[in-house]
BARODO-643385 format. One record per atom (N, C-alpha, C): residue in one letter; chain; atom name; x, y, z. Coordinates in steps of 0.2 Angstrom, whole numbers, always signed. Example, Ala and Ser with C-alpha at 12.3 -4.5 7.8 and 13.67 -1.06 7.14 Angstrom:
2
A_A_N_+66_-28_+39
A_A_CA_+62_-22_+39
A_A_C_+66_-16_+39
S_A_N_+64_-11_+35
S_A_CA_+68_-5_+36
S_A_C_+64_+0_+39
END
This chain:
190
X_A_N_-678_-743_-912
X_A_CA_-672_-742_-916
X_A_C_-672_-747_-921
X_A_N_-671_-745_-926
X_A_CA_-668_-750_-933
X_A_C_-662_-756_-934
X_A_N_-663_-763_-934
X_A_CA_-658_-765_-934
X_A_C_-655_-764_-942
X_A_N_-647_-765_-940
X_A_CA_-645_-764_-946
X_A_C_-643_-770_-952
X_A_N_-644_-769_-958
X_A_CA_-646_-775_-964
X_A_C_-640_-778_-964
X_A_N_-634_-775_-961
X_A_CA_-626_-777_-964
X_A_C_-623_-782_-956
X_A_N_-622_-789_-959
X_A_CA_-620_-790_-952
X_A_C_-616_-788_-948
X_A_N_-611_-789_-942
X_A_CA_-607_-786_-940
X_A_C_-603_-790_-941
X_A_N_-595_-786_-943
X_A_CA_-590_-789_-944
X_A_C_-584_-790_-942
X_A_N_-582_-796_-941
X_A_CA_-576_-798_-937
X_A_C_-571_-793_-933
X_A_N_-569_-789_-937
X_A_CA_-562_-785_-937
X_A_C_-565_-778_-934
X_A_N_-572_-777_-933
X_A_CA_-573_-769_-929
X_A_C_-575_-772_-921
X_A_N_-572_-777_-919
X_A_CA_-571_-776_-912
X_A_C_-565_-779_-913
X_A_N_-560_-772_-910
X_A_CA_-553_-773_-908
X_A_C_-547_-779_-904
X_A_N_-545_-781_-905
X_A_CA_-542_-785_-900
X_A_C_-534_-786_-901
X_A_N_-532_-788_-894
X_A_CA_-525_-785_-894
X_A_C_-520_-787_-899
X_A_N_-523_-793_-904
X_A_CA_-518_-795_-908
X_A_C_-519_-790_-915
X_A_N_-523_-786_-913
X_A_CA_-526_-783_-917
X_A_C_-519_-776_-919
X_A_N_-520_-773_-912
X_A_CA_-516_-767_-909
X_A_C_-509_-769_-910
X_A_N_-506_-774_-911
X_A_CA_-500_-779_-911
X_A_C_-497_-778_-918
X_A_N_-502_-780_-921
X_A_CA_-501_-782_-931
X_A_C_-499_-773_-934
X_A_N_-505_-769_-930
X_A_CA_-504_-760_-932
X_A_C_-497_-759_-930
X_A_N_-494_-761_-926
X_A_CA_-489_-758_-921
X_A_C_-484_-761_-926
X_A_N_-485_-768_-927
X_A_CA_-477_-770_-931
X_A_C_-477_-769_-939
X_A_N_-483_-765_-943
X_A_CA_-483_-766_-948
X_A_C_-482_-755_-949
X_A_N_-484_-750_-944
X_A_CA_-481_-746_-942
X_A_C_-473_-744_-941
X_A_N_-470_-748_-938
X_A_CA_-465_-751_-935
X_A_C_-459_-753_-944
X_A_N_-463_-757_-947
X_A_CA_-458_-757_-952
X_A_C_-460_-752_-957
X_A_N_-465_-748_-957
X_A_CA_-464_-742_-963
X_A_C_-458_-737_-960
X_A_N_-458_-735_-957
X_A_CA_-454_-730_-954
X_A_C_-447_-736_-954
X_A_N_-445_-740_-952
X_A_CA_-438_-743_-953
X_A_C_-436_-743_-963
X_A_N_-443_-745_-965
X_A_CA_-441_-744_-972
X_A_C_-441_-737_-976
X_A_N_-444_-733_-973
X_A_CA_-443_-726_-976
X_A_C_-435_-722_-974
X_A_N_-434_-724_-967
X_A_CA_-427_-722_-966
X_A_C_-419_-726_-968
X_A_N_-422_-732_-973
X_A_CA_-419_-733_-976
X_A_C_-418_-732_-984
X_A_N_-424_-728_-986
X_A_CA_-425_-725_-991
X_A_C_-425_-716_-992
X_A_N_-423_-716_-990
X_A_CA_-422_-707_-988
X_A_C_-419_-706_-993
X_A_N_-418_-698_-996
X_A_CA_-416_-695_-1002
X_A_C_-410_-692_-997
X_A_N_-404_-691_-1002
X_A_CA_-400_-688_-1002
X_A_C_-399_-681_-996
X_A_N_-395_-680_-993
X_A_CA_-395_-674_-990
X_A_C_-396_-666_-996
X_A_N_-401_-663_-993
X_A_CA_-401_-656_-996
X_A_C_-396_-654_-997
X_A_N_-394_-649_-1002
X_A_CA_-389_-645_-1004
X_A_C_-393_-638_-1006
X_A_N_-389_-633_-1007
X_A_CA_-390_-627_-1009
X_A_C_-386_-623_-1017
X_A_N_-385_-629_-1020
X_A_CA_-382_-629_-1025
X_A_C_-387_-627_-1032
X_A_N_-387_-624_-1035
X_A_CA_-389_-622_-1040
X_A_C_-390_-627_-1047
X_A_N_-392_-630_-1051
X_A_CA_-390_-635_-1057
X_A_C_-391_-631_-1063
X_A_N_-392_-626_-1063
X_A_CA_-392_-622_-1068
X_A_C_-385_-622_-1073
X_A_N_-385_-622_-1078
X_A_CA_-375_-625_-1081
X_A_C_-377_-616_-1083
X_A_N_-381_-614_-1084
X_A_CA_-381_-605_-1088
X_A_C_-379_-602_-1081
X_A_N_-380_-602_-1078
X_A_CA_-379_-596_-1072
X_A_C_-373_-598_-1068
X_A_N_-368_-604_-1072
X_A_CA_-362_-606_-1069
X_A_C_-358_-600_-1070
X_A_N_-353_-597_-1066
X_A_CA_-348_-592_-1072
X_A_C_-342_-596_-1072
X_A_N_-337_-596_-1075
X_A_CA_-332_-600_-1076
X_A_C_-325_-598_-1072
X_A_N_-321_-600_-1068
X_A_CA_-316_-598_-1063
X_A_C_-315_-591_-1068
X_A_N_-309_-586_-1063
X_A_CA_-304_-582_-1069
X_A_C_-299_-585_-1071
X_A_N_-299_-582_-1077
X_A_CA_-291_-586_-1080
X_A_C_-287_-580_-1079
X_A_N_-281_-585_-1077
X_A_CA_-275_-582_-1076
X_A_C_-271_-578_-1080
X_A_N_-268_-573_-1080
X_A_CA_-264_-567_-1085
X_A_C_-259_-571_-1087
X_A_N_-256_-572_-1092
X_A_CA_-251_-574_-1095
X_A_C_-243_-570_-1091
X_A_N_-238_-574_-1090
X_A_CA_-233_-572_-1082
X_A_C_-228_-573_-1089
X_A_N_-225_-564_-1089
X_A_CA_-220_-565_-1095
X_A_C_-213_-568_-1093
X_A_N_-212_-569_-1086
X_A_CA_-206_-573_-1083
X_A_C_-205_-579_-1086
X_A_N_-212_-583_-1089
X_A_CA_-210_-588_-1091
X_A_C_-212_-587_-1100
X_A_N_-212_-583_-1102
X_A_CA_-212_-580_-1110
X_A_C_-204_-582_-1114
X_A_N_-204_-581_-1119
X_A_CA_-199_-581_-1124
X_A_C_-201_-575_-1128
X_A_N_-196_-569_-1127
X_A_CA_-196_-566_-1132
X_A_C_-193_-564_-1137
X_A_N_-194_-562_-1143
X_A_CA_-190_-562_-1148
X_A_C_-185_-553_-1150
X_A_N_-183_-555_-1145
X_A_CA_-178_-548_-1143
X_A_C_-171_-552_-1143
X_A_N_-166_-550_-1146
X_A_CA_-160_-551_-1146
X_A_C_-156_-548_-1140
X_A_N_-154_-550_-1136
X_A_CA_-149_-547_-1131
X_A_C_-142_-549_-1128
X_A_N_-140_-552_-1134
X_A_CA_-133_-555_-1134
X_A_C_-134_-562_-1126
X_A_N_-129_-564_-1125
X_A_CA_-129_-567_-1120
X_A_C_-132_-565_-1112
X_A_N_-138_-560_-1112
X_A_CA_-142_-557_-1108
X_A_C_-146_-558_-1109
X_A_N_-153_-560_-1104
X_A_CA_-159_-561_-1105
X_A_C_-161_-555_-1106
X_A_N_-167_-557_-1110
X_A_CA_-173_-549_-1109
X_A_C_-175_-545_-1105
X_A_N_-173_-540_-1102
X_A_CA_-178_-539_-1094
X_A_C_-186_-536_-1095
X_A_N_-188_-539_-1090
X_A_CA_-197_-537_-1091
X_A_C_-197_-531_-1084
X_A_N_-198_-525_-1091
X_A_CA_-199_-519_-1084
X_A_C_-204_-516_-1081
X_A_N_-210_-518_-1087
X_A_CA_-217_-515_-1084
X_A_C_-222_-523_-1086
X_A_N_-226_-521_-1084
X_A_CA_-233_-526_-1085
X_A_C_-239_-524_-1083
X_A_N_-241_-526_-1089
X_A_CA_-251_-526_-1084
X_A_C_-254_-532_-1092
X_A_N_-261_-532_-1087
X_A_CA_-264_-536_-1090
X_A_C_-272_-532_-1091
X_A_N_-276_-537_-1095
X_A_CA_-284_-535_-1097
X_A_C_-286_-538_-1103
X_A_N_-291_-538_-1103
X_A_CA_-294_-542_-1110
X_A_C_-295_-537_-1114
X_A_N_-291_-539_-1119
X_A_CA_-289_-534_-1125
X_A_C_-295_-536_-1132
X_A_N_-296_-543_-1131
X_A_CA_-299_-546_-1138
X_A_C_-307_-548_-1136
X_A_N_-310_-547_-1129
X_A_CA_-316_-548_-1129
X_A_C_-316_-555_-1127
X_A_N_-314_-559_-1127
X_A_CA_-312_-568_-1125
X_A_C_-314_-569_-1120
X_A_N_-315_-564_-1113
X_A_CA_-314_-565_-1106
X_A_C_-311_-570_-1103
X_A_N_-301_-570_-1108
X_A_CA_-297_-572_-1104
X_A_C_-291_-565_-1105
X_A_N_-288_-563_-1098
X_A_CA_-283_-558_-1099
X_A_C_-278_-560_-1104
X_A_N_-276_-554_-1106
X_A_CA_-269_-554_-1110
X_A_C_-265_-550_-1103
X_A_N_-258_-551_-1106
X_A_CA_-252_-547_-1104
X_A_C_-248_-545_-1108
X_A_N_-249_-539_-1105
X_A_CA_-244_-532_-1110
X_A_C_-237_-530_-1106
X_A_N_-229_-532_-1111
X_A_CA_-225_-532_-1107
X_A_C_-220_-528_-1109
X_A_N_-218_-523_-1107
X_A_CA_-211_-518_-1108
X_A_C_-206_-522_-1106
X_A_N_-202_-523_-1113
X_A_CA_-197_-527_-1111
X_A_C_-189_-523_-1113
X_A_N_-185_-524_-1113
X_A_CA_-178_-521_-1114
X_A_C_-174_-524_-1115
X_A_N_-168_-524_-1119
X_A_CA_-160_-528_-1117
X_A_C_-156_-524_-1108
X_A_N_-153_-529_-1104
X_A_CA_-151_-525_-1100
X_A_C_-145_-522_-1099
X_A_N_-145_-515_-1103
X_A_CA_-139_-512_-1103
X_A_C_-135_-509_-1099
X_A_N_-127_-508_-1099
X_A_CA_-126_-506_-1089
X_A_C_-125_-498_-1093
X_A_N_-124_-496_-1099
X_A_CA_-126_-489_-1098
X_A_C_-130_-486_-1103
X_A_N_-132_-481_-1105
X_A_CA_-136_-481_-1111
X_A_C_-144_-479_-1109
X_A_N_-147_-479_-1115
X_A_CA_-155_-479_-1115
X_A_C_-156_-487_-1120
X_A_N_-158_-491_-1117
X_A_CA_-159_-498_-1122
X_A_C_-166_-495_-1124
X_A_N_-167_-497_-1133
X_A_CA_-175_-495_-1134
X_A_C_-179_-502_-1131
X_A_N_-185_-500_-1132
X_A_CA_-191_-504_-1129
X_A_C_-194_-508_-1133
X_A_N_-196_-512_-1131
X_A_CA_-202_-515_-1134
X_A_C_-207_-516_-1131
X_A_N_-213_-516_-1133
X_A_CA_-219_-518_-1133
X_A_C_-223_-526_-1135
X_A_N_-222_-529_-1130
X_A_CA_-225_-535_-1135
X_A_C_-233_-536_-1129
X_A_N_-238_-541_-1133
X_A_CA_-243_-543_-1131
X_A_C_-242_-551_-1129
X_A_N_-244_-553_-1124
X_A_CA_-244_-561_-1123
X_A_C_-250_-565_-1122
X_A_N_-249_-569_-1124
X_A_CA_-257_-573_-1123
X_A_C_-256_-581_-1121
X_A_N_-260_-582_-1120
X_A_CA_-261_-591_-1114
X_A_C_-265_-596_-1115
X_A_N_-265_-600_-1119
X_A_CA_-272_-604_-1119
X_A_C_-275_-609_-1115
X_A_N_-280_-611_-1114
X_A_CA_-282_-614_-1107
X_A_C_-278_-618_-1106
X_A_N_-273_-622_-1101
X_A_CA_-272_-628_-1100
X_A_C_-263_-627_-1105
X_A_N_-263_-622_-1108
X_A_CA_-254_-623_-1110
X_A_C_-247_-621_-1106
X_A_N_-245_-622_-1107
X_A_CA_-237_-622_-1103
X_A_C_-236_-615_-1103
X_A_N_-231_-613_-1109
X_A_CA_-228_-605_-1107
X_A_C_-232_-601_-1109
X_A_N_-233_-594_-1109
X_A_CA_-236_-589_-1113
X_A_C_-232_-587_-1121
X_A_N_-236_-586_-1125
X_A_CA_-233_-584_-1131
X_A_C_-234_-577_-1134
X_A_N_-229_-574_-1137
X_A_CA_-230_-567_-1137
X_A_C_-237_-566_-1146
X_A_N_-241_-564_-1146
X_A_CA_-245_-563_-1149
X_A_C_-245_-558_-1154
X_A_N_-241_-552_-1151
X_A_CA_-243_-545_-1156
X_A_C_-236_-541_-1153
X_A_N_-230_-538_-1158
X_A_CA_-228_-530_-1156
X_A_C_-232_-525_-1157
X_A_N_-230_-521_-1150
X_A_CA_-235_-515_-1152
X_A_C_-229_-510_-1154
X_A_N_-224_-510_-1150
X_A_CA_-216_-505_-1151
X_A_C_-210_-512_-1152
X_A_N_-208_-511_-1158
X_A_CA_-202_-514_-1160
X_A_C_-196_-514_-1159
X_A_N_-191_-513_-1156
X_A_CA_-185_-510_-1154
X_A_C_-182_-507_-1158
X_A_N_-182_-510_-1163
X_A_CA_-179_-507_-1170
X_A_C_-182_-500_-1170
X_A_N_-186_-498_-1167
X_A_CA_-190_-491_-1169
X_A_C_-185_-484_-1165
X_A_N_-183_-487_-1160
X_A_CA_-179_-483_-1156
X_A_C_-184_-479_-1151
X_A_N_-185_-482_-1148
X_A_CA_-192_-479_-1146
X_A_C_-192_-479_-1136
X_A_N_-193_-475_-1132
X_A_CA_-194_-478_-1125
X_A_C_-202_-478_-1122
X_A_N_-205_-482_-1120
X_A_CA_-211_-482_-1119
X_A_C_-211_-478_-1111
X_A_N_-216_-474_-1111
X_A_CA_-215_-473_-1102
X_A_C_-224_-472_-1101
X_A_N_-227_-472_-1095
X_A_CA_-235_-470_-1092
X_A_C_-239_-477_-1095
X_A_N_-237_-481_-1096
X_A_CA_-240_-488_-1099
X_A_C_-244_-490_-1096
X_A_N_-250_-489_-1098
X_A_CA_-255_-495_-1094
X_A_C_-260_-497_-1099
X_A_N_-265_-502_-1096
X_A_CA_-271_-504_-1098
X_A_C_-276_-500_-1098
X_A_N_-280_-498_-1102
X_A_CA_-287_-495_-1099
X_A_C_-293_-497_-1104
X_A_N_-297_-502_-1101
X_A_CA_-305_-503_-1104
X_A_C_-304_-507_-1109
X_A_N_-299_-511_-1110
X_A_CA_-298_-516_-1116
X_A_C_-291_-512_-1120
X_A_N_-289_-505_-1120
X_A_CA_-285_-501_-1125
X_A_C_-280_-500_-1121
X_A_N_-271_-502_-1124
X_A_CA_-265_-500_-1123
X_A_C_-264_-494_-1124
X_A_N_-262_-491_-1116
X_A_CA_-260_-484_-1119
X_A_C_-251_-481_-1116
X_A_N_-249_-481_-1119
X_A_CA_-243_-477_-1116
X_A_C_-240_-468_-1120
X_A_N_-235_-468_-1117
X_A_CA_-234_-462_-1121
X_A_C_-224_-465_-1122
X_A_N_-223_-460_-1129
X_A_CA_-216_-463_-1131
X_A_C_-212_-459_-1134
X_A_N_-206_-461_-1130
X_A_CA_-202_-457_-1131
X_A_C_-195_-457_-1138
X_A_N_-196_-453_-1143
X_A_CA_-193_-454_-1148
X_A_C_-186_-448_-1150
X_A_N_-185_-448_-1155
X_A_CA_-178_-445_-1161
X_A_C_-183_-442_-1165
X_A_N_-181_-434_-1165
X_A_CA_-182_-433_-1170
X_A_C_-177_-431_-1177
X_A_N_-172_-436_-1176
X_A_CA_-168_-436_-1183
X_A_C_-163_-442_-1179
X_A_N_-157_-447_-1184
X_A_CA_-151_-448_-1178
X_A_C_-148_-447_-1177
X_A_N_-147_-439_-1180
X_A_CA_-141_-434_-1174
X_A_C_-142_-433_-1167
X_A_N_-149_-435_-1165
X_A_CA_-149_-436_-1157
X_A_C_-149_-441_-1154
X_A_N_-143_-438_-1148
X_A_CA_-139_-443_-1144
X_A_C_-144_-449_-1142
X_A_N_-144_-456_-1142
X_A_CA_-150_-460_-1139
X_A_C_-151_-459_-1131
X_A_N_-146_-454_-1129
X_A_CA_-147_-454_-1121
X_A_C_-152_-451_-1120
X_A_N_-155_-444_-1125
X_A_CA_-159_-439_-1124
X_A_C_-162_-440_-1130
X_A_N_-172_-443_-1130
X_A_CA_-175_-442_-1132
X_A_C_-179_-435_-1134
X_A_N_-178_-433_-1140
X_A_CA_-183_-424_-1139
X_A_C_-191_-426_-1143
X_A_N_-191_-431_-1142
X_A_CA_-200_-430_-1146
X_A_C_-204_-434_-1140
X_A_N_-211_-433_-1140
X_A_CA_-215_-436_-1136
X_A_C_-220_-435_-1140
X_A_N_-225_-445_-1140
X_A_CA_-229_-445_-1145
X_A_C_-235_-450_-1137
X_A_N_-240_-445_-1139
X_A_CA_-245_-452_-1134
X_A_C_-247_-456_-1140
X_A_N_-248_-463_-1137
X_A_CA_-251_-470_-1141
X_A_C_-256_-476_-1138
X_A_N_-261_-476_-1143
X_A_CA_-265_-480_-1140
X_A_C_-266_-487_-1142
X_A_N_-268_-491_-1142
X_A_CA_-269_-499_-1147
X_A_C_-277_-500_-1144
X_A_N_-279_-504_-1150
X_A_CA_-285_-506_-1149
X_A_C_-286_-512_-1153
X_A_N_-289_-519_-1150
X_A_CA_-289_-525_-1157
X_A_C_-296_-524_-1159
X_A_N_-295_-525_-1164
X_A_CA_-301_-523_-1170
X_A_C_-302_-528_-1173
X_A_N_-301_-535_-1171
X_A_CA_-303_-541_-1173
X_A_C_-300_-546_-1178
X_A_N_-294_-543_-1178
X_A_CA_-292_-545_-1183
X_A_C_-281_-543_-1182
X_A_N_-279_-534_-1177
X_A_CA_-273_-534_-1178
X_A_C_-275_-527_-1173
X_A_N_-270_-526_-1169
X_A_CA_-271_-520_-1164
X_A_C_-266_-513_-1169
X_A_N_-273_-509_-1170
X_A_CA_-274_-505_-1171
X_A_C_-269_-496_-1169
X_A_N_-266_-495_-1170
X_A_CA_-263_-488_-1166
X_A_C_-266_-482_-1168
X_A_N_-267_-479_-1163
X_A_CA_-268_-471_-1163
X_A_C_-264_-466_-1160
X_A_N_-265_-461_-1162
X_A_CA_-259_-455_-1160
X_A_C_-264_-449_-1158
X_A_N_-268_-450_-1151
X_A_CA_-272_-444_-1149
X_A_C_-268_-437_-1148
X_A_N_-270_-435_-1150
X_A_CA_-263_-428_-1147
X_A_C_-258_-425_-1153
X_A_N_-257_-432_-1156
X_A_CA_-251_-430_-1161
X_A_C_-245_-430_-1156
X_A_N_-237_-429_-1160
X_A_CA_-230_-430_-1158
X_A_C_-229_-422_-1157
X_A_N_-224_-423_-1151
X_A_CA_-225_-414_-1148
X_A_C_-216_-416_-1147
X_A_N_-212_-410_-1149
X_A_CA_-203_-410_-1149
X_A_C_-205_-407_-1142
X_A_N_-199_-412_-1138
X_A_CA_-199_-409_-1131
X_A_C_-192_-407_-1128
END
């Protein structure tokens, strides 16, 4: 057998002060890693594009101001709904309002309200039916961004306000600029 050229060296016979030094310098990487540990996992996304943003809340015409005269009576709000009418993907609200009369047909109004992030009241934005027109709105809703109702009118002012004889359907649409009316159907004497 061949001896070998390289002497032998100190440290490859083991001894226990040997097994000691392994054990205590073992010993402190693991005391120092579990004090260096990263953060608890999360399942949280960080992407800011894939965030979507809470919903905004409809504009609440209870706390609106409208510009309806009703002597020493508040306005009453007798229909509502809401939808995003302008593409903004924040709702509007579309409110039927009236003076509250104890007898009578009071005409209608149509107003739009809107909210901006972080403001106090809602503010009326748009008429769609103006009181002055004499007009009663009734089938009122939102549908796909467009105001739709059907309304009830005069067809001269020899007719008593308690009995409208005209029916006209009416649509709104904002067109980027001012909500737009249409009249599918046409006005039909009823």
């Amino acid at each position: 057998m061949q001896q070998s050229v390289v002497p032998e060296l100190a440290h490859t016979a083991p001894r226990p002060i040997h097994w000691v030094g392994t054990a205590t310098a073992i010993a402190g990487v693991i005391a120092l890693s579990s004090l260096l540990q990263p953060g608890p996992a999360t399942a949280a996304q960080h992407h800011t594009e894939d965030r979507t943003a809470p919903a905004a809340t409809p504009p609440d015409p209870a706390r609106a101001h409208f510009p309806l005269d009703c002597g020493p009576d508040e306005p009453l709000v007798e229909k509502k709904a809401t939808g995003d009418l302008d593409g903004d993907h924040r709702p509007e609200t579309i409110a039927l309002v009236h003076c509250d009369a104890g007898m009578g047909t009071p005409p209608d109004a149509l107003y739009v309200l809107a909210q901006t992030a972080g403001a106090g009241e809602p503010h009326v934005v748009a008429t769609l039916v103006d009181p002055e027109d004499r007009l009663t709105v009734t089938d009122f809703a939102v549908q796909d961004g467009t105001v739709i109702a059907t309304l009830l009118g005069y067809s001269s002012p020899d007719v008593p306000s308690c009995c409208p004889d005209t029916r006209t359907p009416a649509e709104w649409r904002w067109n980027g600029h001012a909500f737009i009316r249409s009249t599918p159907g046409g006005t039909r004497t009823v």
